[in-house]
C-alpha positions in Angstrom: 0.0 0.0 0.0 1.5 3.4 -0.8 -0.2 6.7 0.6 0.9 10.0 -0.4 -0.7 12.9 1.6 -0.7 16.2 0.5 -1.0 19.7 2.4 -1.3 23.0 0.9 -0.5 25.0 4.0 3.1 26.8 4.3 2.5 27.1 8.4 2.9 24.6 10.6 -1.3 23.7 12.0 -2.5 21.1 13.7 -3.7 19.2 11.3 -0.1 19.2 9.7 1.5 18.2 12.9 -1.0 15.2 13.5 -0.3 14.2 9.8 3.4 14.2 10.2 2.9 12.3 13.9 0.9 9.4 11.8 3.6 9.4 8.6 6.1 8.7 12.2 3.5 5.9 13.6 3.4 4.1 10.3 6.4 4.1 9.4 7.8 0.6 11.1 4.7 -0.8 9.1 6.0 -2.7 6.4 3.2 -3.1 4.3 3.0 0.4 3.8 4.8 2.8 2.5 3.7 6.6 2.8 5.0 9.9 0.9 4.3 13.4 1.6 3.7 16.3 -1.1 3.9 19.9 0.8 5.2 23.5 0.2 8.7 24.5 -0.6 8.5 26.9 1.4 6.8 25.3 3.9 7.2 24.6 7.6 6.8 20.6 6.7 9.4 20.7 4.4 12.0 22.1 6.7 11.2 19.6 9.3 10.3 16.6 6.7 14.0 17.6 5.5 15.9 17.3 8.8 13.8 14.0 9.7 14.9 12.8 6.2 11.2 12.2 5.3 9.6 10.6 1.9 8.5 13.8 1.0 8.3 16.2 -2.4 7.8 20.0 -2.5 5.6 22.3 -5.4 6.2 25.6 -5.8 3.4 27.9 -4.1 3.5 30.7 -6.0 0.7 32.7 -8.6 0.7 29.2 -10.3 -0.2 26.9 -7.2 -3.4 24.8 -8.1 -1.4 24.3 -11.5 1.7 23.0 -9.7 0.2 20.8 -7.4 -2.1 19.6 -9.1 1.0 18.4 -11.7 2.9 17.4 -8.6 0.1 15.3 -7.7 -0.4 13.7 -11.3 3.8 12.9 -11.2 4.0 11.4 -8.0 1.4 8.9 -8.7 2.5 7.9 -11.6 6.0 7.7 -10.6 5.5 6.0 -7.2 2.1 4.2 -8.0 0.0 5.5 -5.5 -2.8 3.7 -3.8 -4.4 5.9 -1.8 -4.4 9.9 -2.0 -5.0 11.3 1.2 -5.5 15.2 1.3 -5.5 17.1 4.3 -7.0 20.4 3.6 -9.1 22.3 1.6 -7.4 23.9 -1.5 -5.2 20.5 -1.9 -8.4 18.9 -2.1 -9.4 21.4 -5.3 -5.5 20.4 -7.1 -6.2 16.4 -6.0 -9.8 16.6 -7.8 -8.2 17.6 -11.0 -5.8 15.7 -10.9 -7.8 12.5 -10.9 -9.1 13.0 -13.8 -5.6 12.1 -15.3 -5.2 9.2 -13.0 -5.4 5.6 -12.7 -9.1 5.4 -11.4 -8.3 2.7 -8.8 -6.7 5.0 -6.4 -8.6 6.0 -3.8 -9.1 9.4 -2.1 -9.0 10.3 1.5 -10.1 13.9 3.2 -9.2 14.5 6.5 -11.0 17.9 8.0 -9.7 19.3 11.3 -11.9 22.2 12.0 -15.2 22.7 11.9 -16.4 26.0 10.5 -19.2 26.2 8.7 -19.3 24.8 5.5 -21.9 26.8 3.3 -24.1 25.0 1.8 -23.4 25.9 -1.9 -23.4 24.2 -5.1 -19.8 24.3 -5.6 -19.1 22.9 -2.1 -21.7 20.0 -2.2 -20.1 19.3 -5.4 -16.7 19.2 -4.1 -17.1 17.6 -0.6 -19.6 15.1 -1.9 -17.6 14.2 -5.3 -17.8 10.7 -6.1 -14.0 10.1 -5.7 -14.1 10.5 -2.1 -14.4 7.7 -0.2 -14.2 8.4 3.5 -13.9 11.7 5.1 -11.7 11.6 8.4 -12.6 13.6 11.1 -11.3 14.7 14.4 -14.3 14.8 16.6 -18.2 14.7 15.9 -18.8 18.1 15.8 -16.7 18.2 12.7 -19.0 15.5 10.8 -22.1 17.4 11.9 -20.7 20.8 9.2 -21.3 18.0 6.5 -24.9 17.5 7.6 -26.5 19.6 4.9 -23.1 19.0 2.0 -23.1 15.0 2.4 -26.1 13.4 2.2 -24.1 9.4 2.5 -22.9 9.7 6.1 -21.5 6.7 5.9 -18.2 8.4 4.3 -17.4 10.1 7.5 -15.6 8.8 9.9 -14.1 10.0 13.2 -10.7 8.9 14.4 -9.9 11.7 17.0 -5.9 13.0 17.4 -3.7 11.9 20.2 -0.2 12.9 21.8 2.6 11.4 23.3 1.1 11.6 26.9 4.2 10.1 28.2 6.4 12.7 27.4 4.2 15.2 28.8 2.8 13.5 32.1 7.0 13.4 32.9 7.1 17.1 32.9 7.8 19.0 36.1 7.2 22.6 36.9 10.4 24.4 37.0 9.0 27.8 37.8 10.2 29.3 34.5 7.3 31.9 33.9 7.6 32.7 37.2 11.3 33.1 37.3 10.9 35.2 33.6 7.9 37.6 34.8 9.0 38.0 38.5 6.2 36.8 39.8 6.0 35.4 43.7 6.5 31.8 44.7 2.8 32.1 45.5 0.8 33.4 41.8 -1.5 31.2 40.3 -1.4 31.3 36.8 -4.1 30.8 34.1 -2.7 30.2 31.0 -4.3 29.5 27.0 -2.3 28.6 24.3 -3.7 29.8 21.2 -3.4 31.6 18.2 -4.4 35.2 18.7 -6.8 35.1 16.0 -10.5 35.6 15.7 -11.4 31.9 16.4 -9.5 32.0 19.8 -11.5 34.6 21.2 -8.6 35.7 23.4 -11.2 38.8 23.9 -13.4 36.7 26.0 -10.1 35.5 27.5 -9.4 39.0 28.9 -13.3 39.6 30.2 -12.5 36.5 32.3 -9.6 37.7 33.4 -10.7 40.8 35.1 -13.9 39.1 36.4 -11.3 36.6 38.1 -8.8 39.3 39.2 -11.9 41.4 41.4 -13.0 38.1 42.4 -9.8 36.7 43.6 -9.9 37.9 46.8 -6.7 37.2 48.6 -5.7 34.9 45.7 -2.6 35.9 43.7 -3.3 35.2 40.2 -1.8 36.4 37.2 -2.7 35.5 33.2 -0.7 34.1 30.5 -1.4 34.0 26.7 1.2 31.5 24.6 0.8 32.3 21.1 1.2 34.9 18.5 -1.2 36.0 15.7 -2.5 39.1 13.5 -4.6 40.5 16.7 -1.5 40.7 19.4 -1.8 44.1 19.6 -4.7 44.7 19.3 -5.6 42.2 22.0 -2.6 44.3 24.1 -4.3 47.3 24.0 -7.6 45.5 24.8 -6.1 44.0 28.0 -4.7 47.8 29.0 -7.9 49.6 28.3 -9.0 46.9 31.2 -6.7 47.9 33.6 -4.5 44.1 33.0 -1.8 45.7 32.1 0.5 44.0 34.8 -1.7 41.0 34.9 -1.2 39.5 31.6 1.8 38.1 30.1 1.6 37.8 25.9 4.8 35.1 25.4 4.7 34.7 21.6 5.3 31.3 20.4 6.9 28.9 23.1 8.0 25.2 24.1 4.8 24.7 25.6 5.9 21.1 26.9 8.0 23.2 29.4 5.5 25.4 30.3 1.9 23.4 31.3 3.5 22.3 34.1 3.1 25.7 35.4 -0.5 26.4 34.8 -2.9 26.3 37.6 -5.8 26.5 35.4 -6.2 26.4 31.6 -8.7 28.2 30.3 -9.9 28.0 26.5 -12.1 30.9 25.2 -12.5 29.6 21.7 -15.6 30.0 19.4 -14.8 27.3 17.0 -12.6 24.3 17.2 -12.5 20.8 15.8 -10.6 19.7 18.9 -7.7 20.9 20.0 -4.4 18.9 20.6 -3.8 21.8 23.8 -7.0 19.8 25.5 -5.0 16.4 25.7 -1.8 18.1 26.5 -3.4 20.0 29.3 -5.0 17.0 30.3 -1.4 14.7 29.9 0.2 17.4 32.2 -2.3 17.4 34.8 -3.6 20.9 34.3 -7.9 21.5 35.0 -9.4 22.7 32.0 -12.2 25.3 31.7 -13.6 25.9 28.4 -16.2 27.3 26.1 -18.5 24.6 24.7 -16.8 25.3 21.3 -17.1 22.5 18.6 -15.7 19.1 19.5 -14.7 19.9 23.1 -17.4 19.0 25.1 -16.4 15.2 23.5 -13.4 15.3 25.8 -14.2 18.0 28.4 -17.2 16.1 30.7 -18.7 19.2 32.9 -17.3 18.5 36.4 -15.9 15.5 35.6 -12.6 16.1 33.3 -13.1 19.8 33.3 -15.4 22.6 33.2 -17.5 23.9 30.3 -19.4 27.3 29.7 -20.8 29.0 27.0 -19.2 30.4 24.0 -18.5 34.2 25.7 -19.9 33.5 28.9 -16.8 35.4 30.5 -19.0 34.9 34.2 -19.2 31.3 33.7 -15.9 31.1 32.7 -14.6 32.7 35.9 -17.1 31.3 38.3 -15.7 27.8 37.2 -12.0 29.1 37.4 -11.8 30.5 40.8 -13.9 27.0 41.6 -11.1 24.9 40.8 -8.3 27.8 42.4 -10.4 27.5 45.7 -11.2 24.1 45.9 -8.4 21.5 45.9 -10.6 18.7 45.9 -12.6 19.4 42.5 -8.8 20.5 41.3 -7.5 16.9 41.9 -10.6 15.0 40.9 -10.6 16.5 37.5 -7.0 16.1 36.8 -7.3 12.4 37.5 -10.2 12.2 35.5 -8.8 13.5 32.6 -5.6 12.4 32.6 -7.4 8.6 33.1 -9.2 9.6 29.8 -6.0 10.9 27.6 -4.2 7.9 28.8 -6.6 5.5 27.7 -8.1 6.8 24.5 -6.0 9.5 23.5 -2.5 8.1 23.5 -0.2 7.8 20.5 -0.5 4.2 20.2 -4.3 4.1 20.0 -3.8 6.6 17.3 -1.6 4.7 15.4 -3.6 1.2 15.8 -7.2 3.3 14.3 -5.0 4.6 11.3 -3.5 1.0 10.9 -6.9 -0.3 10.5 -8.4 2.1 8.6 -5.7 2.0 6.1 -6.3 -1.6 5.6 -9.9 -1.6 5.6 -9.8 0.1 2.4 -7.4 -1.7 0.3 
């Protein structure tokens, strides 16, 4: 079986990362044999060069559906590819094409990560319903439900959700180092998201917490920390001033975050739309309470009280009610960190992941 998966993206998202974490997973699988088609310029390529990865590049310029979708059409040829597995949307336009110039025996995979709104159009039930795709892969149930009105065979999606290496994060300590870089007391709690500082993050909602939290602390130390970077920083700077946070939250940019969970007290997800976030398991891995919005695919993994707290999508009261909860009472605190690292161990780990994309590989050859 030979699998060539192809990404249009130049930036390194999550759904690139899990990609690249399967290619890894499969890889002592000798009955398959996977490639992977990406950017030049690309993130993947860099690290798909140092790994010494099967990969290819295409050139992303003014030209880009044209080159991929010729990339596409020469790898398959060249390597006789079985199955075509495409991981976002404008490779899935190039991979389309390109079928129409290929052997009709290979078979085409979509994997969809996020789940925004798909509208319902003539083009897009065209495209996500097309004939050559066989199975859709997503990463939580709230991502099959966009296709409700664009699919009408459900049977073609599927759900295999993501997974880390909760090993390697359950083993990580706390060694103070936001504390030591923002001279903050041996004594601050810390609430911490790690996000893009984008629209979909709500990091707005974030900040409304934040001060509800800080006049409801009471003789609580707590400080706020945002890991990330995006096109709203500043914005989101100056929206964090205006409310008098000025000394209360940190903006890190992009970080180790491996390093850094250890360290969180609480964290606390404001998004408004998510597929499901790999921060959930790693949060859950390093033993961290999580209090989230209800966005998306969330509340699959987040059980109300029982492996974290949930609120509304901008309920910035709920939020914070749920918050200084867990900072006040160590019991919940403790109860929901077992729970949920119980649940990552067990269904989220990299091993499960690698056995569902073993058989689902197979089960279509």
């Amino acid at each position: 079986m030979k699998i060539l998966n192809v990404t249009s993206i130049t930036e390194l998202r999550g759904g690139d990362a899990q990609m690249y974490t399967v290619y890894k997973l499969l890889k002592e699988k000798s009955d398959i044999k996977q490639y992977i088609l990406c950017p030049n310029n690309s993130i993947l390529s860099s690290i798909c060069k140092n790994d010494k990865a099967d990969y290819f590049t295409y050139r992303k310029n003014s030209l880009k559906l044209l080159n991929l979708t010729f990339a596409i059409i020469n790898i398959c040829n060249k390597e006789n590819i079985n199955i075509l597995h495409i991981h976002d949307s404008s490779a899935l336009n190039a991979a389309l094409i390109a079928l129409k110039f290929l052997n009709k025996s290979i078979t085409l995979i979509l994997s969809r990560k996020r789940n925004n709104r798909i509208k319902d159009k003539f083009l897009n039930r065209y495209k996500y319903s097309h004939p050559r795709i066989k199975n859709i892969i997503c990463v939580s149930k709230a991502v099959e439900s966009i296709f409700d009105k664009i699919i009408k065979d459900k049977s073609r999606l599927i759900t295999i959700y993501d997974s880390i290496d909760v090993e390697k994060f359950s083993l990580k300590t706390n060694h103070s180092l936001l504390h030591k870089e923002f001279s903050l007391s041996p004594e601050t709690l810390i609430i911490g998201n790690i996000a893009g500082l984008t629209n979909q993050k709500d990091i707005y909602t974030f900040i409304d917490t934040a001060k509800t939290i800080k006049a409801k602390s009471g003789s609580l130390t707590v400080k706020f920390v945002v890991i990330g970077d995006g096109p709203l920083k500043n914005d989101l700077i100056d929206y964090a001033n205006a409310n008098d946070l000025k000394k209360d939250i940190y903006f890190t940019g992009f970080r180790n975050t491996i390093d850094l969970l250890p360290e969180f007290n609480v964290f606390l997800l404001t998004s408004v739309t998510e597929g499901l976030p790999l921060t959930i398991y790693e949060a859950f891995a390093s033993k961290v309470p999580v209090v989230s919005t209800m966005a998306g695919g969330i509340p699959e993994v987040v059980v109300d009280g029982k492996t974290g707290f949930l609120a509304p999508i901008k309920d910035s009261k709920t939020l914070s009610e749920k918050v200084l909860e867990i900072l006040k009472n160590s019991n919940i605190s403790e109860s929901v960190k077992s729970n949920a690292f119980e649940l990552v161990k067990k269904n989220h780990n990299l091993n499960t992941m690698q056995k569902n994309y073993y058989a689902f590989y197979k089960s279509i050859t």
